[in-house]
N, C-alpha and C positions, 0 to 999 in steps of 0.2 A: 912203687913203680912196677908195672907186669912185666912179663915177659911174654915177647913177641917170638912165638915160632912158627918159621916159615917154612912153605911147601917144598917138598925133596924137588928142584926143578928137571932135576932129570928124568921123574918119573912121568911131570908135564908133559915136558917134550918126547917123550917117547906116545904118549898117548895121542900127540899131534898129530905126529907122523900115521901111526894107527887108522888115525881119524881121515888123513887124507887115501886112504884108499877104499874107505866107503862112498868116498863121495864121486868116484866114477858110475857110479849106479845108481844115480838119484833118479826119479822120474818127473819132469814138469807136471805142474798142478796148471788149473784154471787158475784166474783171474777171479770165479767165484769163490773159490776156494781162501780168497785173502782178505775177504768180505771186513776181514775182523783185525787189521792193521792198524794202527797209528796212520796220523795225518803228516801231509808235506812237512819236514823241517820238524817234525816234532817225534820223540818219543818215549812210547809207555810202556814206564813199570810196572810188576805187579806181585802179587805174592800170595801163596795159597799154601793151605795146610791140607797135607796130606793124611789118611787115614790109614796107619801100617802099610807105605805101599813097599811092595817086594815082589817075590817071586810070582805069587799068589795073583797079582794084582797084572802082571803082563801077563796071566795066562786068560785073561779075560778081555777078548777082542772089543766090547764094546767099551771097558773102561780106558782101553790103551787109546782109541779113537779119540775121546774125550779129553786126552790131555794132551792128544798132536794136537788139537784142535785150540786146547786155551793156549801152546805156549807159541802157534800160532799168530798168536792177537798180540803177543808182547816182543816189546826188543828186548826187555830186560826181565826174566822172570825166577824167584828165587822160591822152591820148592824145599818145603818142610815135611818131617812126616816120613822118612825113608829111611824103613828097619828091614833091612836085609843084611842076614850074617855074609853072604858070599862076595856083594859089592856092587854085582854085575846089574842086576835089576834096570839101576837108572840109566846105565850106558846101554842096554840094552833100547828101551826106551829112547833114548838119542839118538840109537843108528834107526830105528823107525822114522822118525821125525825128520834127518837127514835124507833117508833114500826114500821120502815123500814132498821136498822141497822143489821152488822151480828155480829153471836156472840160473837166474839173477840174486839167488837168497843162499848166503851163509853163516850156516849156526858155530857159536861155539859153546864148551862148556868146561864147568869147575867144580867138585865136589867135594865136602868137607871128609876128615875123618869122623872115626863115629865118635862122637860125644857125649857127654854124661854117663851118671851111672847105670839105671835100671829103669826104665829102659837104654839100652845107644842109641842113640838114630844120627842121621847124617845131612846136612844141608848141600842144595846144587842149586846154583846161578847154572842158568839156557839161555844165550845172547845173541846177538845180531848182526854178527861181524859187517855183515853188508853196509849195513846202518851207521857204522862208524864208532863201531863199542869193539872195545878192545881194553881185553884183560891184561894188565901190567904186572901185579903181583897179589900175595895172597898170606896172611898168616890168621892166626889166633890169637886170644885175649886170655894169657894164664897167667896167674903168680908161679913164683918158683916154690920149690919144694914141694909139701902136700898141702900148702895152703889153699883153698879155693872160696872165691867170691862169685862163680857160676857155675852153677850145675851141670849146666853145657858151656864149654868154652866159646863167645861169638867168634862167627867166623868173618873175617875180616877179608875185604876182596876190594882190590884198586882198579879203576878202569879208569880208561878216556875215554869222554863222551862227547866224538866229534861229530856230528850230522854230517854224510855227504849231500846230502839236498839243502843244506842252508846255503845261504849266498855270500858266505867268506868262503877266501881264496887263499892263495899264499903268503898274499902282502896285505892283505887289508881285511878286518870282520869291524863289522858297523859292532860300536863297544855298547848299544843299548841290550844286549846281550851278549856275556860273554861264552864262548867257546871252555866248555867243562873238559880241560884237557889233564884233570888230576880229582879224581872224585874217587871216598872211599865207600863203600856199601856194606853193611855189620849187618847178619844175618842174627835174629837172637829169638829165644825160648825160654822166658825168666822160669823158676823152680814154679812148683805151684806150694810150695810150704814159703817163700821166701821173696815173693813176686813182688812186693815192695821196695824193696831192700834192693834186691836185682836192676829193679826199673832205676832209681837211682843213681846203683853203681855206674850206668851207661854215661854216664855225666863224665866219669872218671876214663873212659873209652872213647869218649872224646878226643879230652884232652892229648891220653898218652896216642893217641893217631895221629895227631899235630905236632907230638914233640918228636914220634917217631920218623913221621913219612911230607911232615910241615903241609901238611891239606886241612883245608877249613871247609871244605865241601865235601859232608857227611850224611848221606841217607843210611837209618835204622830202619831196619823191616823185619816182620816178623808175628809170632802168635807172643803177643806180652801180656796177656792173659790181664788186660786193664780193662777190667771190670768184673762186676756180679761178684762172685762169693770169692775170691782172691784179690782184689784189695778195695781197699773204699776209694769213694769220691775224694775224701779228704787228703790221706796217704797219695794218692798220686796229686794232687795240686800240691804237695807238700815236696815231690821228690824233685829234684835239681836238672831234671830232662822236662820237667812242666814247668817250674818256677822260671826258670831262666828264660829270659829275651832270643836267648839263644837260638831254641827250639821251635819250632816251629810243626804242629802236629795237623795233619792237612786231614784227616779221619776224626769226625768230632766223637765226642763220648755220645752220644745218641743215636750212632750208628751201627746197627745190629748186624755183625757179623758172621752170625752163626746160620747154618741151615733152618734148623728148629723156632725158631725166630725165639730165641732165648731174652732179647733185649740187653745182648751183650756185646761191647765190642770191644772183644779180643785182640783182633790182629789190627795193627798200627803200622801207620810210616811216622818216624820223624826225621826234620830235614834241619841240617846247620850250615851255616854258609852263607853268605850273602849272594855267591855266584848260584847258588842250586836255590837259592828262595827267590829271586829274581828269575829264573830257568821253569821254577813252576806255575805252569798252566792254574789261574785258579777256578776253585769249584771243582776240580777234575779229581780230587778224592774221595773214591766210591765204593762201594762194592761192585761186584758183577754178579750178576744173578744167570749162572751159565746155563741154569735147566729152564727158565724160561726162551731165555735165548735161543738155546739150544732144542728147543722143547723136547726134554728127556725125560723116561718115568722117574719117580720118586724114587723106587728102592733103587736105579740101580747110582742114581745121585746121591743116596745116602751111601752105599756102597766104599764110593770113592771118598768122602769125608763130610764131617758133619759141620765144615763153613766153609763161605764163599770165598772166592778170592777176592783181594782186596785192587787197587789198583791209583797212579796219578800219571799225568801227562809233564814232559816237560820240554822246553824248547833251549836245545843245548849253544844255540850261534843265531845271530841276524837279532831282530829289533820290527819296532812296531813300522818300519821303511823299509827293510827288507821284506816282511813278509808281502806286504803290497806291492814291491816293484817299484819304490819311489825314491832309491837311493840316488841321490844326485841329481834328481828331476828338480828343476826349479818349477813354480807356478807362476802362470799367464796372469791370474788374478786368484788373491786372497782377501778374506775376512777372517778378523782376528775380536774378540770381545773378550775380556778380561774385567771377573768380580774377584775383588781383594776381600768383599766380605763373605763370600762364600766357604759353607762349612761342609769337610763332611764329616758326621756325626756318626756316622754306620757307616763305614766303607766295604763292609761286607755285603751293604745292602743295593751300593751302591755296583760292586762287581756284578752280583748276581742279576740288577737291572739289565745290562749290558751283557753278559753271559748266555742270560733264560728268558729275560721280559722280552728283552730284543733280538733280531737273528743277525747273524752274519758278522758281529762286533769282532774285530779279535783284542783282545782285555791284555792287559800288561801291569802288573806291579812291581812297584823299585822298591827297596828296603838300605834301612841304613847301615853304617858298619856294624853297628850295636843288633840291628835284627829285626829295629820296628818298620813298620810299613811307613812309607814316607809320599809316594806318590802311587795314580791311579792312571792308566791309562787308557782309552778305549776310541778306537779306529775303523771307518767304515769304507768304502766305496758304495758311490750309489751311481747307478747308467742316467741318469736326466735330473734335473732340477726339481719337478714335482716330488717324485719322491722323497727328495729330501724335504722338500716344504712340510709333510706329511708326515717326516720322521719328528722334526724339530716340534711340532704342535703336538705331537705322541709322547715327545722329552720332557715337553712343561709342563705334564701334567703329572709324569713321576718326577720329573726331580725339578720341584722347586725353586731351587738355588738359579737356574738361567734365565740370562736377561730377558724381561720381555719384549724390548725392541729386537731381538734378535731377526724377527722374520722381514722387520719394515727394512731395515739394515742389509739383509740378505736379497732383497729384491733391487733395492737400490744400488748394490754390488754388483750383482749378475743380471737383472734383469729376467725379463720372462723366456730367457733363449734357452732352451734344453742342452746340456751342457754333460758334461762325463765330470764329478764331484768327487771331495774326499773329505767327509767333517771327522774330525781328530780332537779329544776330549784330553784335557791333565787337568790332574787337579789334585793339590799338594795336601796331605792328609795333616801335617802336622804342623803347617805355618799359615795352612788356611789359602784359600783363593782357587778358583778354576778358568782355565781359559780354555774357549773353543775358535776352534778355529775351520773355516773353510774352503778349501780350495781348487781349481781346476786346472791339470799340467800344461805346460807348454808342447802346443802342437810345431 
């Protein structure tokens, strides 16, 4: 069993307090300037490795720009890579970020001790107070004595992540998503002699987070150095963070994380919980390519570190009704068709249809207790009838499995009247069958 040592809270709250007398000096920003936000009701993690950043590093005004700007883009962003003997560096950095905010946005933040042996460096979560993130509490992952199973102790960080823009209230959240009012997030940096062994151990970091703090909603993030010359393909299919049902890794092995374009992908999220796999946006684990983005020269990109940030979306409250506005709407007229023999074979390919092939879907997956994918969902609004006629003939031709009386069905419902629609797809991955359904609200 480890042991969990927790942050001196006194030294929080005094840095709290610190913190609220910078923020009478903030300056508004445009509205262009937020170009790079999360969407309504939803948001985004991300995590990036830093290149020695220190003292060095804020005395260089175009690199400081660069990273108000990426943590900018996130609610939640957990910055790795920070080797400064004095401390101050990255607070330093947060009072920039602060008295560059507009008036509606507040940050907060949390910063590891230094860790490992040679080098130390220190991890910091930068969060969204506004957004509805709020840090609860915070320890490490040590054995006692001089034993040690990580190089760097992970740092262990509890939030709640309550969206103030979803459409639960005090008495009621629509339960097709629940409200992540207890989620823990483990910043980690396996050894680079031991990175197997490490990736592993996280199984067991798991566990003791749910015996300590009973949360089963666990996002890992970090440089776990999974891939190329620190562990093989095999060794990590082997390790008990990839074998288990459990895990869920939304960053595929094929995605090249590194600047260099190495063909390695180092830094990972994984996610455990039914509530936080159900909450992820899918498809939404990417990298960010911030010099293209950004369009920045090369060296002074390389500068600041040699991989990209990684990044997922999540939607912490509301359901495939809330997000449309159809909570408690009954319909004036529906069409429903149901195949029990329909299969989905690739429901990966089946998200990504509805994600990329099509615009506008908002996609939804349910998952079981155990962690496997169980249902598929995906939701549209269309303003008139034709269009949908147009979407549905678009449908059959990617996904086979739908009726083809659908559209004789659909005319003899509605008729040729242009009408304000909503077609609504499930389709159960693992007992088989998809129903669609169509419908137009009650004026």
């Amino acid at each position: 069993m480890a042991t969990f040592h927790f942050c001196n809270r006194l030294q929080l709250f005094s840095f709290v307090i610190t913190l609220a007398t910078c923020l009478v000096s903030m300056v508004p920003v445009t509205n262009g300037d937020r170009e790079f936000g999360s969407s309504r009701g939803q948001l985004r993690i991300g995590e990036f490795h830093l290149k020695k950043f220190g003292r060095a590093t804020m005395e260089e005004p175009a690199e400081v720009q660069i990273l108000i700007k990426l943590v900018r883009r996130y609610d939640i962003l957990l910055l790795l890579g920070i080797m400064d003997n004095t401390g101050k560096a990255i607070y330093d950095l947060f009072d920039k970020i602060t008295m560059n905010m507009a008036e509606d946005e507040d940050y907060g933040i949390i910063v590891s001790k230094r860790v490992g042996i040679v080098p130390r460096e220190q991890f910091a979560f930068i969060y969204r107070v506004d957004k509805g993130v709020v840090m609860t509490d915070s320890c490490y992952y040590e054995l006692g004595g001089d034993a040690r199973v990580f190089d760097r102790a992970p740092f262990i960080v509890r939030f709640s992540l309550q969206d103030k823009e979803s459409s639960c209230d005090e008495t009621s959240c629509d339960k097709g998503l629940p409200a992540l009012d207890d989620v823990a997030l483990v910043a980690v940096f396996p050894s680079a002699t031991d990175t197997a062994q490490e990736i592993d151990q996280l199984a067991d970091v798991y566990s003791d987070v749910y015996e300590k703090w009973n949360i089963k909603n666990v996002l890992f993030a970090g440089n776990f150095r999974a891939g190329c010359n620190y562990v093989t393909g095999k060794q990590l299919k082997a390790s008990r963070l990839r074998a288990s049902s459990k895990f869920h890794w939304p960053i595929g092995d094929d995605v090249d994380t590194t600047l260099a374009k190495l063909g390695c992908a180092y830094d990972r999220f994984v996610l455990a919980g039914q509530d936080l796999k159900r909450a992820f946006i899918p498809e939404s684990g990417k990298i960010f390519e911030y010099d293209t983005a950004f369009d920045l020269d090369r060296d002074l990109v390389e500068d600041l570190s040699d991989h990209y940030p990684i990044e997922i979306q999540i939607q912490p409250a509301g359901s495939l009704k809330d997000h449309w506005n159809l909570r408690g709407v009954e319909s004036e007229q529906s069409l429903k068709l149901y195949d029990a023999r329909a299969s989905v074979s690739d429901p990966a390919h089946l998200v990504t249809t509805f994600s990329k092939t099509f615009e506008d879907y908002r996609v939804e997956t349910l998952y079981t207790e155990t962690g496997d994918l169980r249902k598929i969902l995906a939701a549209k609004f269309f303003p008139d009838g034709s269009k949908l006629k147009k979407e549905i003939k678009d449908l059959q031709i990617v996904l086979h499995f739908l009726s083809p009386d659908i559209l004789p069905r659909f005319k003899k419902a509605f008729g040729e009247e242009d009408k304000t629609l909503t077609l609504m797809l499930v389709c159960d991955v693992i007992e088989g069958g998809c129903e669609i359904s169509i419908s137009t609200p009650m004026v």
